[in-house]
C-alpha positions as CSV (number, residue, x, y, z in Angstrom):
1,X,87.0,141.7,88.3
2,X,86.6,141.6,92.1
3,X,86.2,138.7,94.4
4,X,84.3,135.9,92.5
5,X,82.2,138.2,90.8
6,X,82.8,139.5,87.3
7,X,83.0,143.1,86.7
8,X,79.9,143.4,83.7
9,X,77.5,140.8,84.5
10,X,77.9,140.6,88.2
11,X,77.6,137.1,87.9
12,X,80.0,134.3,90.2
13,X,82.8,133.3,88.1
14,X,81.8,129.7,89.1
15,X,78.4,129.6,87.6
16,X,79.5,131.2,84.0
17,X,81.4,128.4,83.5
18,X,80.4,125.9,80.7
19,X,78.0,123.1,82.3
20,X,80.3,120.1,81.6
21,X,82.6,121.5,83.5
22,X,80.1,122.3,86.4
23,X,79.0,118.6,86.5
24,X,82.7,117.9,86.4
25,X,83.5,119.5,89.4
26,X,80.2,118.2,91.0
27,X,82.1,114.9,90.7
28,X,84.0,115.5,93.7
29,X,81.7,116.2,96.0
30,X,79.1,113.8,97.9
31,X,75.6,113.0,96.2
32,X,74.6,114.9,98.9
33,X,76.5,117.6,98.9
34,X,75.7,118.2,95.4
35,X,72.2,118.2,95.5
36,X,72.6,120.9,98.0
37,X,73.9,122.9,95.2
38,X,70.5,123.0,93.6
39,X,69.6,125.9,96.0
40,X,71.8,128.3,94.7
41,X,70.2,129.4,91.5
42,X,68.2,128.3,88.9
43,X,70.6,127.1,86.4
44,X,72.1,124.8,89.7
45,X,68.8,123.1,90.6
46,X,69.1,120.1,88.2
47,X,72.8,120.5,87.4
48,X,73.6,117.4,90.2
49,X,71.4,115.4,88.0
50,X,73.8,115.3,85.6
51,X,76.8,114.0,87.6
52,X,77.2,110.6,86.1
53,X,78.4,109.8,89.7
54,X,76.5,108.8,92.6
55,X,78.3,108.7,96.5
56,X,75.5,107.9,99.1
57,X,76.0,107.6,102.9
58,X,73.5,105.2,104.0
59,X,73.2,107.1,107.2
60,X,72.0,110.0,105.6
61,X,68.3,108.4,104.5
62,X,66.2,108.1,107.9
63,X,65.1,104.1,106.9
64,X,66.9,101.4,105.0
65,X,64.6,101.7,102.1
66,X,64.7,105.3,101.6
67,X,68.3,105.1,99.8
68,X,66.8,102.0,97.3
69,X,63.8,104.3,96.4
70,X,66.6,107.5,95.7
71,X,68.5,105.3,93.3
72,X,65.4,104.0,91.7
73,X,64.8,107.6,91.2
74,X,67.7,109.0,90.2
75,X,68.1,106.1,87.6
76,X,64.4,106.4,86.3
77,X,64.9,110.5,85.8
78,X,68.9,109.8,84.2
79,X,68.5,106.4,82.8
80,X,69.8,103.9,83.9
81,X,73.2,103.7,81.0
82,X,74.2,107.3,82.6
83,X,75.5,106.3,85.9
84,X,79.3,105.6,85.8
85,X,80.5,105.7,89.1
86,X,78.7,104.4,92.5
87,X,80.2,104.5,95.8
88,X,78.6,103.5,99.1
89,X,79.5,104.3,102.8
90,X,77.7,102.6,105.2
91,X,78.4,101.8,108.7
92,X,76.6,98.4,110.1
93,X,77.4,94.7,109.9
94,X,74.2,93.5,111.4
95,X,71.9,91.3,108.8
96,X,69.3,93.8,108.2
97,X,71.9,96.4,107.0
98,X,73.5,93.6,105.0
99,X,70.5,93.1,103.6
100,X,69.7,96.5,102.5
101,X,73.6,97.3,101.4
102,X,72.7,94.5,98.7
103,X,69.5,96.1,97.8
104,X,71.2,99.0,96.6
105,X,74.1,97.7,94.7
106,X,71.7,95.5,92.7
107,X,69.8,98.2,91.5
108,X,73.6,99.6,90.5
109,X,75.2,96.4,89.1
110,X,72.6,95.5,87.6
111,X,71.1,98.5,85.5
112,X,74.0,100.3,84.8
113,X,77.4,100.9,83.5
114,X,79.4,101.0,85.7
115,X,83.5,101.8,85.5
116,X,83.8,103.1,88.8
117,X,82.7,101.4,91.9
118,X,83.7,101.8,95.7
119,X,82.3,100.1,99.0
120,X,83.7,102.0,102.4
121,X,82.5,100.5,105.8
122,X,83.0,102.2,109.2
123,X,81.9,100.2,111.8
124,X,82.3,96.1,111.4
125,X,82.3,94.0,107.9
126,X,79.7,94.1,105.4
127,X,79.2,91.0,103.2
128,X,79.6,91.2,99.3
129,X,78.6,88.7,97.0
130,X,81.3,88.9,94.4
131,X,78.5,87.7,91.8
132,X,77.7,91.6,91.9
133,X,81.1,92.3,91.2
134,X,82.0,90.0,88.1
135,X,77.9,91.5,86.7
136,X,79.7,94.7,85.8
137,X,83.0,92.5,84.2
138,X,82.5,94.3,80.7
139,X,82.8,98.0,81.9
140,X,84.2,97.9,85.3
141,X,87.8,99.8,85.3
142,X,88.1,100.6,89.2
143,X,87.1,98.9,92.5
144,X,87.8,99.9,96.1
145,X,86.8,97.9,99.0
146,X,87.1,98.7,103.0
147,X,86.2,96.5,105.6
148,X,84.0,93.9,103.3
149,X,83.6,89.7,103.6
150,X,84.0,88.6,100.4
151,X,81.5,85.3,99.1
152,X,83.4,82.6,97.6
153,X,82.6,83.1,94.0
154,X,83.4,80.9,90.5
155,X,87.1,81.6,89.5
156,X,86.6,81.5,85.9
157,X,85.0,84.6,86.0
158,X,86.9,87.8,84.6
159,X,87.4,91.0,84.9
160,X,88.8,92.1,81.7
161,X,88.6,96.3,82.0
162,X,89.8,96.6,85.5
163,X,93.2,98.6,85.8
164,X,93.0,99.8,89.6
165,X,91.8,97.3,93.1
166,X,92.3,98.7,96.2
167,X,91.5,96.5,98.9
168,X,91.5,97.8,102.4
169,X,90.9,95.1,105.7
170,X,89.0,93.1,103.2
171,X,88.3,89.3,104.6
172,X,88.8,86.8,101.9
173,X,87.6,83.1,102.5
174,X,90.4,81.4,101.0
175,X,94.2,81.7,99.5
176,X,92.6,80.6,96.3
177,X,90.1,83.5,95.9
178,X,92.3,86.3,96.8
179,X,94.7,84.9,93.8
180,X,91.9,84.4,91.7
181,X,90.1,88.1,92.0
182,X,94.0,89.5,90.8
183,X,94.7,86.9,88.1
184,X,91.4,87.5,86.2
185,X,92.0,91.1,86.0
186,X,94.6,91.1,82.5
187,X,95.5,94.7,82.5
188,X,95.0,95.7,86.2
189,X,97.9,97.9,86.8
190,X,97.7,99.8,90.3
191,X,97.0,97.2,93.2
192,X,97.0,97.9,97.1
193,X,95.8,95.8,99.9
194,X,95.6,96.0,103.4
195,X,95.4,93.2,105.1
196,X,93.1,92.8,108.0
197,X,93.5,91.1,111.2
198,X,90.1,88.6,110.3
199,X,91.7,87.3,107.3
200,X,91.9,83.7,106.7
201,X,94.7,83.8,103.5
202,X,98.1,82.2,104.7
203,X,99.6,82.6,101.0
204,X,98.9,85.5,99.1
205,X,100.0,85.1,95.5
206,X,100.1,88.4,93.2
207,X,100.7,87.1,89.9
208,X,99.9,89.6,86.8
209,X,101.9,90.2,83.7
210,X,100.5,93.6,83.6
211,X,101.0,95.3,87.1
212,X,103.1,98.2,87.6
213,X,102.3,99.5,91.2
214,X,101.8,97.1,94.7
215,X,101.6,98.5,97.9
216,X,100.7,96.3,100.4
217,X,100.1,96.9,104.5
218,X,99.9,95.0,107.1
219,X,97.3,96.9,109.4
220,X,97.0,96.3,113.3
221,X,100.4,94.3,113.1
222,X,99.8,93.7,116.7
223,X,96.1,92.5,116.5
224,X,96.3,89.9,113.4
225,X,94.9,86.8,114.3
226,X,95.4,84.9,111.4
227,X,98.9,86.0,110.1
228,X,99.8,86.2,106.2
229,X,102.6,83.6,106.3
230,X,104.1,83.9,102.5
231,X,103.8,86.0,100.1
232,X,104.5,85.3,96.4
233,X,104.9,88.1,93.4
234,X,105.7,87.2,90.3
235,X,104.6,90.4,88.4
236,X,107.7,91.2,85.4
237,X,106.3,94.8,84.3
238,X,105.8,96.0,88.4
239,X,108.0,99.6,88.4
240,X,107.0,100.5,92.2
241,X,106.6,98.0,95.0
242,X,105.8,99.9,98.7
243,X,105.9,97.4,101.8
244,X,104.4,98.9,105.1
245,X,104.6,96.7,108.3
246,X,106.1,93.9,106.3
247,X,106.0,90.8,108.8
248,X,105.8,87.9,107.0
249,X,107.8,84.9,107.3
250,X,108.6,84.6,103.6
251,X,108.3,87.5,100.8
252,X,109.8,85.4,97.4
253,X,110.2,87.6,94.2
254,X,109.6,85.5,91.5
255,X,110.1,88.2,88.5
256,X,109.9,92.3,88.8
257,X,110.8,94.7,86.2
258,X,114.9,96.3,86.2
259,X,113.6,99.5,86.7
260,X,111.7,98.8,89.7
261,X,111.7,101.4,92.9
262,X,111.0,100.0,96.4
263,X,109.6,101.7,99.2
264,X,110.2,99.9,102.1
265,X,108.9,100.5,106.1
266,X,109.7,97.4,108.2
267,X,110.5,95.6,111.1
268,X,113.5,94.3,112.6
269,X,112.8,90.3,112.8
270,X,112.7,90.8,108.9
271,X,115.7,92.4,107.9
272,X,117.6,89.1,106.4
273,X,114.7,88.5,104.5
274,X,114.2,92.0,102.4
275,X,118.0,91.9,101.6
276,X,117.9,89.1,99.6
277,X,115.4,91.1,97.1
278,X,116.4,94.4,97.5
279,X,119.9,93.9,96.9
280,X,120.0,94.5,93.0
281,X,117.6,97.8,93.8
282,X,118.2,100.4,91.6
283,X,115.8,103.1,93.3
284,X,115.3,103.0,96.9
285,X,113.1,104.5,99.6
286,X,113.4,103.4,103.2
287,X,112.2,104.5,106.7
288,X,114.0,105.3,109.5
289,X,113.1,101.9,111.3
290,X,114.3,100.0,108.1
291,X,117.4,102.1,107.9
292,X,118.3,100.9,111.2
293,X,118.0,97.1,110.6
294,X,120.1,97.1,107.5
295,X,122.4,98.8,109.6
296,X,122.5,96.3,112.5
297,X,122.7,93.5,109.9
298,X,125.5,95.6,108.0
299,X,127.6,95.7,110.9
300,X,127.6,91.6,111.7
301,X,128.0,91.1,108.3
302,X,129.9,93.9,106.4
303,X,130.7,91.5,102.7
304,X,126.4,92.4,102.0
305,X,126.5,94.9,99.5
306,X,123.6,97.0,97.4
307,X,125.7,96.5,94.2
308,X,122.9,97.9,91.6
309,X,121.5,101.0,93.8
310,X,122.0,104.1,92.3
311,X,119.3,106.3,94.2
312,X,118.5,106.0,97.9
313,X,115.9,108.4,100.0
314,X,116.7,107.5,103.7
315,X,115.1,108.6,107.1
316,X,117.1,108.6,110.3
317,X,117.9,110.1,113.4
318,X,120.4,113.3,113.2
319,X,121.8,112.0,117.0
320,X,122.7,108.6,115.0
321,X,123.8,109.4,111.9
322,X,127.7,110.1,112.4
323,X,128.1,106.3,113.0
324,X,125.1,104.8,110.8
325,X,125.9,106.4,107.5
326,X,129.7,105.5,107.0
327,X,128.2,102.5,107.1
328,X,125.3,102.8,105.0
329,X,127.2,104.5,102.3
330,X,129.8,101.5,102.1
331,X,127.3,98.9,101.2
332,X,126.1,100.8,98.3
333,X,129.4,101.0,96.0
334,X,127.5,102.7,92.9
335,X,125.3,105.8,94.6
336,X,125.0,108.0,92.6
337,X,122.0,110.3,94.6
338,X,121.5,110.4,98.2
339,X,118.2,112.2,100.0
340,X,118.5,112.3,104.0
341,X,115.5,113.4,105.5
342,X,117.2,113.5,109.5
343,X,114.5,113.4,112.4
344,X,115.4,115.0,115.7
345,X,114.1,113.1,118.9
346,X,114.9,114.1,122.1
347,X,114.9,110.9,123.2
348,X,118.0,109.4,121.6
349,X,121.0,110.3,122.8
350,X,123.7,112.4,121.0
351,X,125.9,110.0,119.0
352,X,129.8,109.7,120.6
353,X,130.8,108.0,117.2
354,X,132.3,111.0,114.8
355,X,131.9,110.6,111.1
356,X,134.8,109.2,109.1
357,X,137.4,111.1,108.1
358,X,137.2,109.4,104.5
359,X,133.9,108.1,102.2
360,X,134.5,104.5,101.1
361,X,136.6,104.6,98.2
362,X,134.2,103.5,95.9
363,X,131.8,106.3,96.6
364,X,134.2,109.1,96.3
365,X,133.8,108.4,92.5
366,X,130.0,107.4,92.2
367,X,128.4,109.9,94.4
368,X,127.1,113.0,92.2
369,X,124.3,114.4,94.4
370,X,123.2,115.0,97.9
371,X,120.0,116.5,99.0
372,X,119.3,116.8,102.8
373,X,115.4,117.2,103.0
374,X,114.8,118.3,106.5
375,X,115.5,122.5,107.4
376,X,118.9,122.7,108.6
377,X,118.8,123.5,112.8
378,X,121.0,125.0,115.1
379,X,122.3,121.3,116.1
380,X,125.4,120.4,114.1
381,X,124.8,117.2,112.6
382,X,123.4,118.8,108.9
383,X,126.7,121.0,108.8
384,X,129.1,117.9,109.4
385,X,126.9,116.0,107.0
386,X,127.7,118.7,104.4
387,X,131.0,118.9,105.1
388,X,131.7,115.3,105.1
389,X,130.5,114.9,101.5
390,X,132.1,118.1,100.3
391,X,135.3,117.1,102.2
392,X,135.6,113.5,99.8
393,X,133.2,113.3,97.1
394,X,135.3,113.9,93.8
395,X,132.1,113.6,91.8
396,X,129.8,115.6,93.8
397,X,128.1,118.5,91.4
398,X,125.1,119.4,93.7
399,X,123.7,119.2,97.4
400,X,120.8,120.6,98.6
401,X,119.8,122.3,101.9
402,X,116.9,123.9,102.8
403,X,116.5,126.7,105.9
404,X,113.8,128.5,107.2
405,X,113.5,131.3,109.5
406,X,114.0,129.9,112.9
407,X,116.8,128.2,111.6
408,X,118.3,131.3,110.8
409,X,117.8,133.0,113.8
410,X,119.6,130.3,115.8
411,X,122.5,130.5,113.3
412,X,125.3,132.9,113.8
413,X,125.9,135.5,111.1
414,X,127.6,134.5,108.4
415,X,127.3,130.9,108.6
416,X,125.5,130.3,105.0
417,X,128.5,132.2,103.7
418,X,131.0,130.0,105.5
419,X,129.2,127.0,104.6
420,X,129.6,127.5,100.9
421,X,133.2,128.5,101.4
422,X,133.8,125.2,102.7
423,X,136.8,123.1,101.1
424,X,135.8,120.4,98.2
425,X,137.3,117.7,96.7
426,X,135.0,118.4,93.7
427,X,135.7,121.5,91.8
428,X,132.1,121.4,90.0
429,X,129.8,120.9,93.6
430,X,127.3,123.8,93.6
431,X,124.5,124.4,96.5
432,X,120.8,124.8,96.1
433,X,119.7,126.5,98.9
434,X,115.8,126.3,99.4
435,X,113.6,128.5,101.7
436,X,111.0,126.2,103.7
């Protein structure tokens, strides 16, 4: 068998597969691109028909009326129960495109089935009358917005089947709606939001028994207007909460799962603030920004302590880290597993502060594994890093380093070896070493 060709029939290896599959894979492409499909053969010329999936780009049909009359179509050829997924791009806010945006997701909501739904915007808001949303309450499992006004809307409504709302610069008229579209989802379990610089909430509460994943973003931190004062999340079963541009004045944690991991990227002014509910983390990602304002806060008061962490991924500069991560390390007592991903910038200067001779005591019998994510370079922060660990670690058992070929180049001869025959204080530490 040769190329994508069989060897006996001659025929692509695409199109002998089973139609199911076919349709399938026509599920990730565009409406449009699919129907382009139909040129290839016979057997392809209906085959997008039967995509129970329809994504339209309203700037593909030449008037506003053209991409009602293709729906009508498609749903009078399928039937109108086939459709289970509808997404629509569109790129207007004027009240004529408003207008016709609404035409086509009645013809949706309102004839079919739908589990699936998604609204992207690219230029201004559009306006959506959540009535269209809560019509599709028994089926509905997914619903993405971007850049959408939402309509006030009754708040006894429910959306019993939805698992996953993503919510991106969506304008909500009120605190009380925002809460309201999250509570009356039961078993929603994935939930981001980014918030956009037109929105009017003050207090966003996230309350759901049945959440496990919240990421939510603060876009154009620089631009928002009206500015997302508290936050409230009181979600027991949440495993993974991720924070991005985190500025708000209050973030209270009324209940999370034991087993939650955080992935934190913030600001400064707001470093106080995320200790006080990340300091019984057991699993912990931060960025290099965030790194750097525990550490400032670490330094003033040295008593705050990560108590419960057992597994931290960290970014930060190589040029900083000899006098940041003595630090670091001291307020987390119980680490067990450390990932350093080290970022060279040529615009910090080299560190003067050498790395301690000793780890803190505690972490000289917690600390089991190290893995440094970024290639190891021809500056010699990674290779004190390694040596510091292997130096007084008693529990170490691995660390991991990863080279590729420049790095080697710049290397002299025989420096892996050496590396490995470095003194240890644990007799069990063994290297990965991974080609990048």
């Amino acid at each position: 068998m040769q190329g994508g060709r069989s060897g006996t029939s001659g025929e692509d290896r695409i199109s002998i597969l089973p139609e199911p599959l076919l349709c399938h894979i026509l599920t990730f492409l565009t409406t449009k691109e699919s129907v382009r499909t139909s040129v290839l053969s016979s057997r392809w010329r209906d085959l997008w028909l039967w995509v129970p999936r329809l994504d339209l780009d309203k700037s593909d049909f030449s008037e506003e009326n053209t991409c009602v009359s293709f729906i009508d179509k498609f749903l009078n050829f399928r039937g109108e129960s086939y459709l289970r997924g509808f997404k629509l791009n569109t790129d207007h806010d004027d009240d004529e495109s408003n207008s016709s945006v609404e035409a086509c997701l009645v013809r949706v909501v309102n004839k079919c089935k739908i589990q699936h739904f998604e609204i992207e915007n690219y230029f201004g808001f559009c306006y959506l009358e959540m009535s269209l949303v809560f019509s599709m309450c028994d089926t509905l499992v997914s619903l993405k917005l971007s850049f959408v006004m939402m309509s006030d809307y009754d708040q006894s409504c429910s959306l019993p089947c939805l698992k996953s709302l993503h919510l991106e610069k969506v304008v909500f008229p009120s605190d009380e709606t925002a809460e309201a579209l999250i509570s009356s989802s039961p078993v929603l379990k994935d939930l981001k939001m980014s918030q956009s610089e037109y929105d009017s909430v003050q207090v966003l509460r996230v309350r759901s028994k049945s959440l496990k994943s919240f990421t939510l973003e603060r876009a154009d931190p620089g631009r928002v207007e009206n500015s997302l004062e508290t936050v409230v999340v009181d979600t027991p079963g949440l495993d993974y909460l991720n924070l991005i541009n985190y500025q708000y004045t209050s973030f209270q944690i009324v209940s999370l799962s034991e087993s939650v991991k955080f992935d934190i990227d913030v600001v400064l002014s707001n470093t106080l603030n995320i200790l006080t509910f990340v300091s019984h983390a057991r699993d912990m990602t931060i960025s290099r920004r965030t790194l750097e304002s525990i550490y400032y806060h670490l330094e003033i008061n040295r008593r705050s302590k990560f108590h419960g962490l057992a597994r931290l991924r960290a970014t930060m500069f190589s040029n900083s880290s000899p006098a940041m991560l003595p630090v670091i390390l001291e307020a987390c007592p119980n680490l067990k597993h450390l990932t350093l991903e080290l970022v060279h910038h040529f615009l910090v200067t080299e560190g003067t502060s050498r790395l301690l001779n000793l780890l803190p005591p505690s972490l000289t019998s917690s600390l089991e594994s190290v893995d440094i994510e970024s290639p190891i370079t021809d500056k010699a922060t990674e290779l004190e890093l390694v040596r510091y660990f292997l130096e007084n670690s008693t529990r170490l058992v691995k660390i991991v380093l990863r080279l590729n070929q420049s790095c080697l180049r710049k290397h002299k001869p025989g420096f892996l070896k050496q590396l490995i025959e470095y003194p240890r204080c644990s007799g069990l530490c063994q290297f990965v070493i991974l080609h990048c």
